[in-house]
C-alpha positions as CSV (number, residue, x, y, z in Angstrom):
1,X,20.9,15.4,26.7
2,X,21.1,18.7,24.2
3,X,17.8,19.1,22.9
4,X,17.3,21.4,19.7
5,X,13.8,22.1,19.3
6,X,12.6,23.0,15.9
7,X,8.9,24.9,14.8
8,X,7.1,26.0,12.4
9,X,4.6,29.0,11.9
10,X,1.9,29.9,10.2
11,X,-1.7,31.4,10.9
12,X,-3.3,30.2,14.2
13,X,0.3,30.4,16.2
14,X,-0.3,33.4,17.0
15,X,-3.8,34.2,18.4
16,X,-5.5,37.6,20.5
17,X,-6.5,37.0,24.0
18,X,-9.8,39.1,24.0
19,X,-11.5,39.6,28.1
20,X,-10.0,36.0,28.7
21,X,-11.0,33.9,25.4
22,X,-8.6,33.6,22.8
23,X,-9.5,34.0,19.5
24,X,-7.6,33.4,16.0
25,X,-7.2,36.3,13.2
26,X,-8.9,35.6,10.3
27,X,-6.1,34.6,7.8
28,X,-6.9,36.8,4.7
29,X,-6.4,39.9,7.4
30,X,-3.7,38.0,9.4
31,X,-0.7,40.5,7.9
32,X,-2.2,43.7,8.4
33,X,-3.0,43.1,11.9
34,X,0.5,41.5,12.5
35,X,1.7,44.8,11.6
36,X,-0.4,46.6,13.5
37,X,0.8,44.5,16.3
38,X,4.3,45.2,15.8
39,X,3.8,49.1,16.0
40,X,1.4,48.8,18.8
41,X,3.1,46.5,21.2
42,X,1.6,43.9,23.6
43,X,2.3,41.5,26.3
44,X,1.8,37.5,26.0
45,X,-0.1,35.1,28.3
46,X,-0.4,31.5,29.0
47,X,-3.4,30.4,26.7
48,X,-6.5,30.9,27.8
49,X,-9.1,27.8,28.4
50,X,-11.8,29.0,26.6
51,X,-11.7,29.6,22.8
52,X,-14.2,31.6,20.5
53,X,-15.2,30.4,17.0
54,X,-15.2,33.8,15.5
55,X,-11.6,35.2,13.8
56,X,-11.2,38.3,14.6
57,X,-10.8,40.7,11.3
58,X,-9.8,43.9,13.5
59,X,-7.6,44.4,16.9
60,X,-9.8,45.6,20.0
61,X,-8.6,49.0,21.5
62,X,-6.1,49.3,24.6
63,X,-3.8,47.0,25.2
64,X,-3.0,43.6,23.1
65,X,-2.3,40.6,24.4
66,X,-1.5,37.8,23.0
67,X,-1.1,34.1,23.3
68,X,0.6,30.6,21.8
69,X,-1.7,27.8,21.7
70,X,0.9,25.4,19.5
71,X,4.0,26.4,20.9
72,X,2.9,26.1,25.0
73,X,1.9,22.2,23.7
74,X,5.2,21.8,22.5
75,X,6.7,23.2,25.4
76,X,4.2,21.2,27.6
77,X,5.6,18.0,26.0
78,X,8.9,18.6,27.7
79,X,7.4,18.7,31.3
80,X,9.5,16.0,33.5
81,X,11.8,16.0,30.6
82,X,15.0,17.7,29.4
83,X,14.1,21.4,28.1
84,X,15.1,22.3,24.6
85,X,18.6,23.8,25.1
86,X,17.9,25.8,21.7
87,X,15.2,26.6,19.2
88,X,15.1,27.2,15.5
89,X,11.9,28.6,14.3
90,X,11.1,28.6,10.6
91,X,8.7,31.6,9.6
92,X,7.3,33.7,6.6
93,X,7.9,37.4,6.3
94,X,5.9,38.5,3.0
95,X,4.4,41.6,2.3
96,X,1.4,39.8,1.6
97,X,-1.7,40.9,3.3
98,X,-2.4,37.4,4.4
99,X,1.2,36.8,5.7
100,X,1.9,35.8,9.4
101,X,4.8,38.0,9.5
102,X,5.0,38.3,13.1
103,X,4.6,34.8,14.2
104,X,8.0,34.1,14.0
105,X,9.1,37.1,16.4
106,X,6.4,36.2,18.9
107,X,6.9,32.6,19.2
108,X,11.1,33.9,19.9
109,X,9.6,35.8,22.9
110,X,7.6,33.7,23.9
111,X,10.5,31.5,24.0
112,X,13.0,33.4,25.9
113,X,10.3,33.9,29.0
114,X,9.7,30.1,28.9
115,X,13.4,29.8,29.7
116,X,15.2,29.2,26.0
117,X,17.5,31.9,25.3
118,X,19.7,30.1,21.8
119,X,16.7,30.7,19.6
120,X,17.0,31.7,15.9
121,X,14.6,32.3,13.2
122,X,14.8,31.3,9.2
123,X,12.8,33.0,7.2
124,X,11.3,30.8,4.3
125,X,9.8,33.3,2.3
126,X,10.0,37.1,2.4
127,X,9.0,40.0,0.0
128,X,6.2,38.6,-2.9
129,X,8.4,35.0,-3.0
130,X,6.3,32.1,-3.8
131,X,6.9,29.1,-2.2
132,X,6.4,26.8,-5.5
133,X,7.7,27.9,-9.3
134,X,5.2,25.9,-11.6
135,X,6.8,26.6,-14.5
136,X,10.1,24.7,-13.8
137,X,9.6,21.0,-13.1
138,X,12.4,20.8,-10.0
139,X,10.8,24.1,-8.5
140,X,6.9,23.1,-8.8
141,X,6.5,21.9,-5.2
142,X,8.9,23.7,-3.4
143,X,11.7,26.1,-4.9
144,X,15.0,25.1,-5.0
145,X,16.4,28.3,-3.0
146,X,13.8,27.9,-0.1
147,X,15.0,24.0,0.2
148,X,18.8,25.5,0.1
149,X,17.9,28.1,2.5
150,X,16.0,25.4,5.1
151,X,19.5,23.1,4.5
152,X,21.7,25.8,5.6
153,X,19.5,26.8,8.2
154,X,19.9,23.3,9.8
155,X,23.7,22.9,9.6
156,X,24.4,26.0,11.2
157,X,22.3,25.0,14.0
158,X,23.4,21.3,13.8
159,X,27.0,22.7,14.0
160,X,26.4,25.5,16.8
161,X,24.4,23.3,19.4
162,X,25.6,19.5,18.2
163,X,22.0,17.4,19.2
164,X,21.7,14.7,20.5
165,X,18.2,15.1,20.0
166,X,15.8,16.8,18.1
167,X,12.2,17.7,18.0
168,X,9.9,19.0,15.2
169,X,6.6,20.5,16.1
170,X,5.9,21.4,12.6
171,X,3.0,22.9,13.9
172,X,1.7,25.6,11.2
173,X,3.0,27.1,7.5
174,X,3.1,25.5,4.4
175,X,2.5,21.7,4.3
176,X,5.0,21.1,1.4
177,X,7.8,23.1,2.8
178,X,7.5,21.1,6.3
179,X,7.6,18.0,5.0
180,X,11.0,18.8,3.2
181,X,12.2,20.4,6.5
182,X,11.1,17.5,9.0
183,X,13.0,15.1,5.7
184,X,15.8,16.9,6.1
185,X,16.0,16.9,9.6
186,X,16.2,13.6,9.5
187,X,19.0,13.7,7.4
188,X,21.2,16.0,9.4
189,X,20.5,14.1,12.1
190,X,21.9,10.5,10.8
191,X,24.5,8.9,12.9
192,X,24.4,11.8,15.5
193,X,20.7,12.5,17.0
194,X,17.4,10.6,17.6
195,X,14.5,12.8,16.0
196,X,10.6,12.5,17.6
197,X,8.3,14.9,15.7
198,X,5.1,16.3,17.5
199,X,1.4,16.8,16.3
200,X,-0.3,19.5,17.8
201,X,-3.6,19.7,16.5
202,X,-5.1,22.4,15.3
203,X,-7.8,23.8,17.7
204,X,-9.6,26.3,16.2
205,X,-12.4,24.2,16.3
206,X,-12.0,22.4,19.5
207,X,-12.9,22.7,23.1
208,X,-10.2,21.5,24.5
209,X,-6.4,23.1,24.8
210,X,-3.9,22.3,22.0
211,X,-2.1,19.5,22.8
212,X,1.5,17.9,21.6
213,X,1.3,14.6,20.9
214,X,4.2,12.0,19.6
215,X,4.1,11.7,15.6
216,X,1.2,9.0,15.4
217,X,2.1,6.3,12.2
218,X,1.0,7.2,8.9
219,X,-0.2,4.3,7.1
220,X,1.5,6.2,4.0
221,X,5.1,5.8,5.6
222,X,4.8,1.7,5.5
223,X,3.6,2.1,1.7
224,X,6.2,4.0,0.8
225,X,8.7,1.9,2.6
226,X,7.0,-0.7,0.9
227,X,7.2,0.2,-2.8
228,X,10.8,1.8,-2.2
229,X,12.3,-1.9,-0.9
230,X,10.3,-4.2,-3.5
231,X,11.7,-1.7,-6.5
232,X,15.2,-2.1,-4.3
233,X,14.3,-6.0,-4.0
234,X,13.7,-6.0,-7.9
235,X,17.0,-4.5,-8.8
236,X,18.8,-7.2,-6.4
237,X,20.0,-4.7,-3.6
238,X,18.6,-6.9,-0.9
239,X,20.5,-4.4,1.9
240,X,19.7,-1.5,0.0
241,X,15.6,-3.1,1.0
242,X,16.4,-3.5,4.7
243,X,18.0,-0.4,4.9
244,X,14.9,1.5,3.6
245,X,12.4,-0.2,5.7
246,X,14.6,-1.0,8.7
247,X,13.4,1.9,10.8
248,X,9.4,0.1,10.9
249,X,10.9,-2.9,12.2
250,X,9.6,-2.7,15.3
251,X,5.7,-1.2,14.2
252,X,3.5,-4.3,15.2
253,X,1.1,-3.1,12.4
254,X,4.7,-3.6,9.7
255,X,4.9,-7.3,10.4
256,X,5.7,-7.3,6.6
257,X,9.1,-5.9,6.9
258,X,10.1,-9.7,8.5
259,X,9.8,-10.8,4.6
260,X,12.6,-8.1,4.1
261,X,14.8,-9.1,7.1
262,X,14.9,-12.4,6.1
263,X,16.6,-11.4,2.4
264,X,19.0,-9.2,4.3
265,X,19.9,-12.3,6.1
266,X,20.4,-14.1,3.0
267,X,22.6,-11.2,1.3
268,X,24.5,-11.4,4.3
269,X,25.3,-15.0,4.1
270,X,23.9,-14.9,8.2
271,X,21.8,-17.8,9.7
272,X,18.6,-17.5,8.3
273,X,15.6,-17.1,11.1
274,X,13.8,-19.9,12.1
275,X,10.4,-18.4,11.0
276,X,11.6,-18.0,7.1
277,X,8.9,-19.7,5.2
278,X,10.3,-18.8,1.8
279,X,12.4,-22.1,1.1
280,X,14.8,-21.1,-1.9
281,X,16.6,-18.6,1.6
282,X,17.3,-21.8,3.1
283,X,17.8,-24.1,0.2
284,X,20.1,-27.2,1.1
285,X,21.7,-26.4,-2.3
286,X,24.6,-23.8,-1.6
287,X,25.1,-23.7,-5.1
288,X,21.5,-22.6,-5.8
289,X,22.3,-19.8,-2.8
290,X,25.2,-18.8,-4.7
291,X,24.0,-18.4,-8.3
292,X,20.8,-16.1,-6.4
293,X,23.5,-13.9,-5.0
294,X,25.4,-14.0,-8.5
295,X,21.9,-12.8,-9.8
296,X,21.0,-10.3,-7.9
297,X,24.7,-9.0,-7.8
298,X,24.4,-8.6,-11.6
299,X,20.8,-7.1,-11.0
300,X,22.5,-4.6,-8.8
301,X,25.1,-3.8,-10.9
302,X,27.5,-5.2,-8.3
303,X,30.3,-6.4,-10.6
304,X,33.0,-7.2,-8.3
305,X,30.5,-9.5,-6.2
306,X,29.2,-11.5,-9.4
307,X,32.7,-11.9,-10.0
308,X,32.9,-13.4,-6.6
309,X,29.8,-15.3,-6.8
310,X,30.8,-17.0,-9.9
311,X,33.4,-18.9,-9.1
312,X,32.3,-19.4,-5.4
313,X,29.1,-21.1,-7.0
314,X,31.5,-23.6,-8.8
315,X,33.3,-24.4,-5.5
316,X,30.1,-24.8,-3.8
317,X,28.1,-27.1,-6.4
318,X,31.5,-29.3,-5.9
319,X,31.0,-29.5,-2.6
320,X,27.2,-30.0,-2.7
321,X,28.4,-32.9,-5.0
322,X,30.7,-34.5,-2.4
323,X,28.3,-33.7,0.6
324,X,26.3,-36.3,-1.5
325,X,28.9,-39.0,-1.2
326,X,30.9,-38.5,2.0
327,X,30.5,-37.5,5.2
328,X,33.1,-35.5,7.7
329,X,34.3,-36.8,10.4
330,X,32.9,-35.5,14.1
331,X,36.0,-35.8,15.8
332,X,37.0,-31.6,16.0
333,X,40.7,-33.2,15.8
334,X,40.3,-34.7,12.3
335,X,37.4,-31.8,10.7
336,X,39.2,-32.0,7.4
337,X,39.2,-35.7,7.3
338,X,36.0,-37.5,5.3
339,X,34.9,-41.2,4.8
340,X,33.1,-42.4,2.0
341,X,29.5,-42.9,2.2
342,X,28.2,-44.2,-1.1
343,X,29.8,-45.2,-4.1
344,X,32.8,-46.3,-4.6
345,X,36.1,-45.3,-3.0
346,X,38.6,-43.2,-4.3
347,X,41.4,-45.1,-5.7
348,X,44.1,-45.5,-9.0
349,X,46.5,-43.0,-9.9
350,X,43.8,-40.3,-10.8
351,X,42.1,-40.1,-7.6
352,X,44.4,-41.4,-5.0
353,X,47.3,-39.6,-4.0
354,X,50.8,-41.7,-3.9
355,X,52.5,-39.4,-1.6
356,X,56.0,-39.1,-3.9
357,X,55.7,-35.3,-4.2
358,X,55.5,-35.3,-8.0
359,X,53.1,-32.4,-10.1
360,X,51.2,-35.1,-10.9
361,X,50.3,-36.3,-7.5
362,X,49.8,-32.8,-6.3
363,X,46.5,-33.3,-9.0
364,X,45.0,-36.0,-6.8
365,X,42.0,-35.2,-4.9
366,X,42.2,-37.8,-2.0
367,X,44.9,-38.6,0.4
368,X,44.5,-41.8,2.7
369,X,44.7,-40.9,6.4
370,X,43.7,-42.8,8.7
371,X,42.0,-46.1,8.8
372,X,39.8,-46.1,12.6
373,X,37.8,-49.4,13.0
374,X,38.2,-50.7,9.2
375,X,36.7,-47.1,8.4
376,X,38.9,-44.9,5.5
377,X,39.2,-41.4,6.4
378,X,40.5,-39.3,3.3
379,X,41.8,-35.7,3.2
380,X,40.2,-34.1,0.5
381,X,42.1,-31.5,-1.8
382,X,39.4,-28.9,-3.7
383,X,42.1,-26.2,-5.0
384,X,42.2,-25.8,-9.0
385,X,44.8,-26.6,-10.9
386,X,43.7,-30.2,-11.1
387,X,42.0,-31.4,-7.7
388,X,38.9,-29.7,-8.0
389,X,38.3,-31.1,-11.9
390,X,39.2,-34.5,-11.1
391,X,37.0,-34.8,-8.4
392,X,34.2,-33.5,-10.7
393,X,35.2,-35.3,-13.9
394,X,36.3,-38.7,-12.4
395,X,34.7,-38.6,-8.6
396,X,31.2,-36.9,-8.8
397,X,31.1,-37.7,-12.8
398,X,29.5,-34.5,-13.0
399,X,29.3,-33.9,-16.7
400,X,27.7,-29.9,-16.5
401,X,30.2,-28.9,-13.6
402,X,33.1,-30.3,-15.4
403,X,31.6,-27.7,-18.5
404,X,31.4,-25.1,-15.9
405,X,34.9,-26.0,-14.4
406,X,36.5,-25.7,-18.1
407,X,34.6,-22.0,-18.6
408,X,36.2,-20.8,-15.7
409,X,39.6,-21.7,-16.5
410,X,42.9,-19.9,-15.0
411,X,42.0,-16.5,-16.5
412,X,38.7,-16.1,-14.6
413,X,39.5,-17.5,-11.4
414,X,42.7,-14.9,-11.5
415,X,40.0,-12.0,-11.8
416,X,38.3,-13.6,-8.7
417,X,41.4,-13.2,-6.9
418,X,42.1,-9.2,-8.6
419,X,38.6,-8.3,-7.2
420,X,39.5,-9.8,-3.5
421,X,43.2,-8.6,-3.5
422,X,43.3,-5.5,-5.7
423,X,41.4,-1.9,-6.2
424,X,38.2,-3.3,-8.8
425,X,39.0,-0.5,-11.1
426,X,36.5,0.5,-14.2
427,X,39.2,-0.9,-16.6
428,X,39.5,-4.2,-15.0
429,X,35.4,-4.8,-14.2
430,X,34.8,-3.6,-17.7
431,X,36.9,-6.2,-19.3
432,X,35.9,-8.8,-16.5
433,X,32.3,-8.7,-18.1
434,X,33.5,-9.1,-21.7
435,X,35.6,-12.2,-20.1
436,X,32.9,-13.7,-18.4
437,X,30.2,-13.0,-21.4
438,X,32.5,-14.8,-23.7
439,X,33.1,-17.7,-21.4
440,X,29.3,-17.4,-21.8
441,X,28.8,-17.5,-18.0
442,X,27.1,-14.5,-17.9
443,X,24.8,-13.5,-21.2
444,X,24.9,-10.2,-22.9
445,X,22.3,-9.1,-20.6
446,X,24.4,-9.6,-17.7
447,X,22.1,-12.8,-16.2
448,X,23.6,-15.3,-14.9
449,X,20.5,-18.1,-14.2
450,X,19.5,-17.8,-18.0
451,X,22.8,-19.9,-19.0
452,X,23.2,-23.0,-20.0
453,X,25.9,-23.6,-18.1
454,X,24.8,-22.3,-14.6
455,X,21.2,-24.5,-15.7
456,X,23.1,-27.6,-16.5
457,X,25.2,-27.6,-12.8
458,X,21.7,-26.9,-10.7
459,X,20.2,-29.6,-13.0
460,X,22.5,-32.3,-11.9
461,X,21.9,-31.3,-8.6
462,X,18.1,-32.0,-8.7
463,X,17.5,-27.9,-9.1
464,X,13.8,-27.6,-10.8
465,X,13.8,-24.8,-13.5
466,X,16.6,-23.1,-12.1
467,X,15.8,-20.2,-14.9
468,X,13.1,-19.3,-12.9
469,X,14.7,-18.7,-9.7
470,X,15.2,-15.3,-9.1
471,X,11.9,-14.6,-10.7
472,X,10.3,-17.2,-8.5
473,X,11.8,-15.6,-5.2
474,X,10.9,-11.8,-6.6
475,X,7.5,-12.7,-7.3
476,X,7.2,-14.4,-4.0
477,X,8.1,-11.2,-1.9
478,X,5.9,-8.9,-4.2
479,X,2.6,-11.0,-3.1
480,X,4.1,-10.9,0.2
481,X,4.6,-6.9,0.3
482,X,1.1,-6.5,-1.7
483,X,-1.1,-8.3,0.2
484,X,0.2,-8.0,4.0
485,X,-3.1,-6.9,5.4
486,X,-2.3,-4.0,8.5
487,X,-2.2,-6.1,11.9
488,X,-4.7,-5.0,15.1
């Protein structure tokens, strides 16, 4: 395993070792003695067990010696592990009286004795810079060149040693500059490196030795997680959710993030878990699954899938129709073979196929197969062109999916088949949502639960204010995501 190991300084990294006590340097004074330092020389030590209270504001005479209280944590954290092969350190070098200008340097040496030679340094802020620019809006937390300079930092380092682990011990510096470094980490290390960040906490006030510990969870990272996949829930990117929270999945205190795996399940057309509570997910109805997905598709912006979606929903309130009245037979020989379990049987020259090949026969629904202890099995043809209306016209006498059937017509079903066989260009989705607004499957707003149509189809299906759907389901996973209390 290639470990990069990545720090940052400020203050109290590096501290005097004084008749064996270490001590920090007071921090208004902390770059005039760093200089002072640097032309005097010294030597560095492990640190010391005993600490003093009092910053020193002046170096004692004779020789200096140092110590590293933050960075010997870190590097304690590796015992019986792999060693960092390399080490980036990010420092300040200001002319500013307070600036730890020499941490950076020191921690490299410190470094090399400890046995890592590939260290480099970045420096975040040098001269009079300021790390913040509150007069420009984009620069008030942290300017725009320092984040550039932390980014390039990273991928030349990234790109020399290639990770496969990295870890942050952002140990000193500025707080809003290491929270964009130990982001971006993260981000340069997507698909290639595991990240663990370290705490080491600070000791000045302890009696005890600095000590690296694993990254402890913030309840702030589940609320942002949270807020981040209910405003992706809300505009109807269900994976867009999982993917944001996906990494607390296995936090026993995030028990929440269930609610969010069960919608990716449902996005993803994949078995819903056993433990789903929230019916509509599992709704018998597969047209009321469909029209959600149509929904949220259009909530998403997802043109090509409500495209999809729309016609599938058709196909699959025809089917939730004839799942009503027949059944399909067992037998894995005969899967596409069905009997008739209520109502009457197909028959007559609009139902019944008469097997002489003509256009109009090819219209007929059902085809007599096979008769298996006085029991009619029927091959059931659902294409368009004729099948499919008849058997909702004449079969399930479903007046609001025959409506639905006519919207559709020959020139929407084609664009279902441009979106699965050709590239969805801008042109063609474009006039796709003209098409289907007209057809008044999908309203001006680009909804597709608020028309008529789509309510009429659910309706006959015994759907209950199919309107409120999508609203229903939303409003259920916000009082899920709101008030999941933190588990012991």
């Amino acid at each position: 395993m290639t470990t990069l190991l990545i720090l940052t300084v400020g203050q109290s990294d590096v501290q005097l070792v004084i008749d064996g006590v270490r001590h920090e340097i007071e921090p208004k004074m902390c770059g005039v003695l760093h200089d002072e330092i640097e032309r005097r020389g010294y030597r560095l030590v492990d640190v010391p067990a005993h600490k003093n209270r009092q910053r020193k504001e002046a170096l004692p005479e004779g020789d200096l010696t140092l110590c590293t209280p933050k960075l010997d944590a870190a590097l304690r954290y590796f015992e019986g592990k792999s060693s960092p092969a390399a080490a980036l350190i990010f420092d300040t070098r200001r002319t500013l009286r307070s600036d730890p200008r020499l941490a950076g340097a020191v921690l490299e040496r410190r470094l090399n004795e400890r046995g890592v030679q590939v260290v480099s340094r970045h420096a975040l802020l040098t001269g009079e810079d300021l790390l913040e620019d509150p007069d420009d809006p984009q620069d008030a937390v942290v300017r725009r060149e320092v984040v550039q300079g932390v980014a390039q930092a990273l991928a030349r380092n990234f790109a020399k040693i290639t990770p496969d682990n990295v870890v942050v011990a952002t140990t000193g510096g500025l707080d809003a500059a290491n929270t964009v470094i130990e982001e971006l980490v993260r981000l340069y290390a997507v698909g290639s490196a595991s990240v663990q960040v370290l705490e080491v906490p600070d000791g000045a006030f302890a009696a005890q030795d600095d000590r690296a510990v694993p990254e402890r969870f913030n309840p702030a990272a589940g609320f942002r997680a949270r807020w981040q996949a209910l405003s992706l829930i809300e505009g109807g990117n269900l994976l867009g959710a999982w993917g944001a929270v996906s990494h607390l999945a296995d936090e026993s205190s995030q028990e929440w993030t269930t609610v969010v795996d069960w919608l990716r399940h449902f996005a993803s057309s994949l078995p819903i878990p056993e433990g789903c509570d929230i019916n509509v997910l599992k709704h018998p109805r597969m047209a009321l699954r469909a029209a959600l997905r149509v929904e949220l598709g259009l909530r998403a912006g997802d043109v090509p899938r409500a495209i999809h979606g729309t016609v599938a929903f058709f196909e699959a309130a025809l089917w939730d129709g004839l799942n009503d009245r027949v059944q399909r037979s067992g037998d894995p020989e005969r899967r596409r073979y069905f009997r008739i379990k209520s109502g009457e049987a197909p028959s007559g020259d609009k139902l019944l196929r008469q097997g002489d090949g003509s256009d109009e026969d090819r219209k007929r629904p059902f085809e007599r197969k096979d008769t298996i202890d006085e029991v009619v099995w029927y091959w059931i043809y659902d294409g368009d062109g004729g099948p499919a209306a008849r058997l909702a016209k004449r079969f399930l006498k479903h007046n609001g999916l025959v409506a639905f059937d006519k919207a559709l017509g020959s020139g929407i079903r084609a664009l279902r088949n441009d979106v699965a066989h050709n590239e969805p260009t801008p042109e063609l989705m474009d006039d796709a949502r003209t098409q289907m607004r007209r057809a008044q499957l999908w309203s001006d707003e680009d909804t597709f639960l608020s028309q008529p149509l789509v309510q009429a189809v659910l309706r006959e299906l015994g759907v209950q204010s199919p309107e409120r759907l999508c609203e229903d389901l939303i409003s259920t996973v916000r009082s899920r995501l709101l008030d999941h209390r933190l588990q012991r």
